[in-house]
N, C-alpha and C positions, 0 to 999 in steps of 0.2 A: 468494945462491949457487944455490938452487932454483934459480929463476927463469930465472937468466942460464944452467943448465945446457942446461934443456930448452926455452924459449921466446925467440922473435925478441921484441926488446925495444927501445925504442928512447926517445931520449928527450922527454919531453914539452914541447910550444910556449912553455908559458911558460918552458920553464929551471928546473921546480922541483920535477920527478919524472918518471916512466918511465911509459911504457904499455906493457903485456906484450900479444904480440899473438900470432897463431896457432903453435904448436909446431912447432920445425925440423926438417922431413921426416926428415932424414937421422937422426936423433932417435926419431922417434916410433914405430920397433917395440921400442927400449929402454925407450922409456916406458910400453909398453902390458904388457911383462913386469914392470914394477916395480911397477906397478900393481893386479896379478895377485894379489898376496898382500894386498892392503888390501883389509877389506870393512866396510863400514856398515851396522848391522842393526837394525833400529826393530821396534818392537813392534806390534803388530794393531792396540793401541789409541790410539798414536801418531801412526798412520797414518789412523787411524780414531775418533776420540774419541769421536764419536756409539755406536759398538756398545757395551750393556749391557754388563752383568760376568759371569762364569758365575756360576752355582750349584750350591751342593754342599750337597746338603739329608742329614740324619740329627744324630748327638749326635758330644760330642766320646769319644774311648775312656775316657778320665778326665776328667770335667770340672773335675779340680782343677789337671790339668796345663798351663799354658802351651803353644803349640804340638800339642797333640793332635789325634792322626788324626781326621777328621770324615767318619761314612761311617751307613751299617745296618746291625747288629751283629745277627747271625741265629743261633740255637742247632743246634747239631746234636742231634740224638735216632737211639736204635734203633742198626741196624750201622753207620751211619756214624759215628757217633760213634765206637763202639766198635772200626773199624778204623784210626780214625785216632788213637785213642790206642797200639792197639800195633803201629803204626808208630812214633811218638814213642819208645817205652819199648825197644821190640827191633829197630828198622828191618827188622819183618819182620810183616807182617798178613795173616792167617790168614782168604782170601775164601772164599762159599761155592761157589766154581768153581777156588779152587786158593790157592799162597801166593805174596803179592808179596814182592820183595825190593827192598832197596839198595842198593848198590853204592857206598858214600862217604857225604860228610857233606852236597853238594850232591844228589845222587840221591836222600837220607833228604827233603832239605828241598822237592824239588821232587816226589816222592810226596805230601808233607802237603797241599803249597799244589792239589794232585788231588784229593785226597781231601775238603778242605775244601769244594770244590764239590761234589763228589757220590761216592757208593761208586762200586767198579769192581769188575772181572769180567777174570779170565787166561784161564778155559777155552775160550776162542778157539784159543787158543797149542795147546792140549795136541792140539785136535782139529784142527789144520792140521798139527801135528809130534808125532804119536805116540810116546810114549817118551823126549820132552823132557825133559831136569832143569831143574827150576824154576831150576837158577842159572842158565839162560843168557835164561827172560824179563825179566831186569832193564829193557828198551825197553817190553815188551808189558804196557799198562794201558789198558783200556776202559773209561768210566764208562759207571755205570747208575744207575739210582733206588734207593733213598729219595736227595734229593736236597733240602737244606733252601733251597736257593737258586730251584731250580727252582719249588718252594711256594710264594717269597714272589712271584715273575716271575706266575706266575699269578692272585695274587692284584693283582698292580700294573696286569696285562692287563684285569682283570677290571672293576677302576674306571674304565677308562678305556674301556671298551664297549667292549675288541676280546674278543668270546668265541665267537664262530662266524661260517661263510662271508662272510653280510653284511654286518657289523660288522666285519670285519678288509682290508675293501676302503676307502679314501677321504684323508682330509684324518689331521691328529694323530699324526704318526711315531712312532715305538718303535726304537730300535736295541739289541739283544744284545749285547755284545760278550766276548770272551776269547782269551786265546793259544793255548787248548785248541782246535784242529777237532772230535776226535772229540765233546768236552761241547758243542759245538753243533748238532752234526749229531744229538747225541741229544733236543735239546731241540728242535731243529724238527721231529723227525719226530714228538715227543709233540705238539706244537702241530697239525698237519699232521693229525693223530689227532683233534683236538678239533674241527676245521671250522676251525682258524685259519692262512689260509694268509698264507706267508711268502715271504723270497729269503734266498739265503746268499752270501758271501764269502767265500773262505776260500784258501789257498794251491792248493789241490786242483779250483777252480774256472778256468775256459776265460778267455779273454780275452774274448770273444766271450758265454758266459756271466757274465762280469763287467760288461759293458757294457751288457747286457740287466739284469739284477735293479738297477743305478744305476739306469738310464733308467723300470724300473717302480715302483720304490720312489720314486722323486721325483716322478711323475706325481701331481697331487692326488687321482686316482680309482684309486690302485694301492694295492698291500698297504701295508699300515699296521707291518710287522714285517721287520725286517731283522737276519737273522744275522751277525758281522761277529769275522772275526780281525783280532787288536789287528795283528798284522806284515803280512800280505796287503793290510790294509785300510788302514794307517798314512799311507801317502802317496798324491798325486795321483788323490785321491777327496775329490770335493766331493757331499755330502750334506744339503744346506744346507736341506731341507724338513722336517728333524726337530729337534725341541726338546728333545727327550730322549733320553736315552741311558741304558743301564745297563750297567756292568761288573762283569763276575761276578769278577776275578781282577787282577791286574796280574803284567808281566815281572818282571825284575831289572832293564832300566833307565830310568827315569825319562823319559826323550827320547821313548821309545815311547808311554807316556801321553800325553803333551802331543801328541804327532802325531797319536793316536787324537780325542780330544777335540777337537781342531781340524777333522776330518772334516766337521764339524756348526757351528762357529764361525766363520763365511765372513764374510770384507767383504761378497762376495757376496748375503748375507743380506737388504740392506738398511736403512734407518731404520725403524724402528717395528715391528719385530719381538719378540718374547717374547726373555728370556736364555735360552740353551742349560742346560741342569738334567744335570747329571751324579750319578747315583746309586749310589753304589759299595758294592759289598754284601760283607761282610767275616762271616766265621763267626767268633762268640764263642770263647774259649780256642783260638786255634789262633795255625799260624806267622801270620796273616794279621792277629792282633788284639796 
């Protein structure tokens, strides 16, 4: 009944079956709308069985557990630590530039997964708005250092000889990544600070500046360090000249990870290349672990 709906058909020479043949004009913008909601979706490596597997190097969080998160489990120490537990306790932490607030049980939780990256800083707020109640900074959070994530990035930089000007120019990629801007923008400019120069991506970023830090960070003889927001960055951005990746943080939804991590995962890529290595860096006792 398909068949005879949408296509001239007619019957076969021997007498012993039909040959379906081109689709009847008068037919086929019906058919191109019914068609519209059908899709067929194949996998990277389906399509590609030759590309390696990723990798996801660290421990599992329990390794007695089935299914366990598998990432780098970093301690917090000093005021960070300390401000992200009384955030947990009061959803309210007491900076040395003023006091953050929450505003709900989503606001509590996405302060943690902040702070779990790095301490912050409100006294921005107080001195653009004089005379502000701290209830209405509930948006306004800045990270700054001690920053335990930030330590270990430096020390990951450090094995891999990006640690100054001429070392952070060539071959061997590095991508940063998080959904945080500001914690990027604070980490390249310590970078930036060190002789280790970079490019960044981030929602805040030009199209035109987007197209330039792609085209120099893919270069074999270009910065070897790319700052990258997980959403800015997510789609129709191939990066395909870096083998590694590290993610300081993840969204709330999961699609967004896989799109991030695909950045770098290209057919593209071609045969005989290294697997892409994703390193996911997760702060001990927190929401994150």
């Amino acid at each position: 009944n398909y068949v005879d709906r949408w296509f001239n058909v007619t019957e076969d020479e021997s007498g012993y079956g039909k040959v379906i043949e081109s689709i009847r004009p008068e037919v086929e913008r019906d058919y191109g709308t019914e068609l519209d909601v059908t899709m067929i979706r194949r996998t990277k490596r389906e399509v590609a069985p030759w590309m390696p597997e990723k990798q996801y190097p660290g421990v599992p969080l329990d390794p007695e557990l089935p299914g366990s998160p598998v990432g780098v489990w970093i301690d917090m120490k000093g005021k960070q630590a300390s401000a992200y537990q009384q955030m947990v306790d009061d959803a309210v932490a007491d900076l040395e530039s003023g006091q953050l607030m929450a505003a709900g049980l989503l606001a509590e939780m996405t302060r943690c997964k902040q702070m779990a990256c790095a301490y912050g800083d409100v006294d921005h707020v107080l001195r653009q708005k004089p005379g502000t109640n701290y209830k209405e900074w509930v948006d306004k959070f800045r990270p700054m250092f001690p920053s335990n994530k930030w330590e270990w990035i430096l020390e990951f930089l450090c094995e891999r000889g990006i640690t100054h000007k001429k070392s952070s120019w060539g071959e061997d990629k590095i991508i940063v990544a998080s959904w945080q801007s500001p914690l990027l923008n604070l980490m390249r400019a310590e970078a930036e600070s060190l002789g280790i120069t970079s490019r960044i991506i981030t929602g805040a970023v030009s199209g035109a500046e987007r197209a330039r830090a792609k085209q120099e960070f893919q270069s074999p003889k270009g910065p070897r360090l790319l700052f990258l927001n997980t959403i800015a960055g997510g789609v129709s951005l191939t990066l395909d000249n870096c083998d590694e990746m590290v993610i300081l943080d993840q969204t709330w939804v999961p699609d967004d990870m896989e799109q991030l991590e695909d950045r770098i995962d290209r057919i593209s890529r071609g045969e005989g290349r290294h697997p892409c290595t994703y390193w996911y860096l997760h702060s001990r006792g927190t929401i994150e672990a």
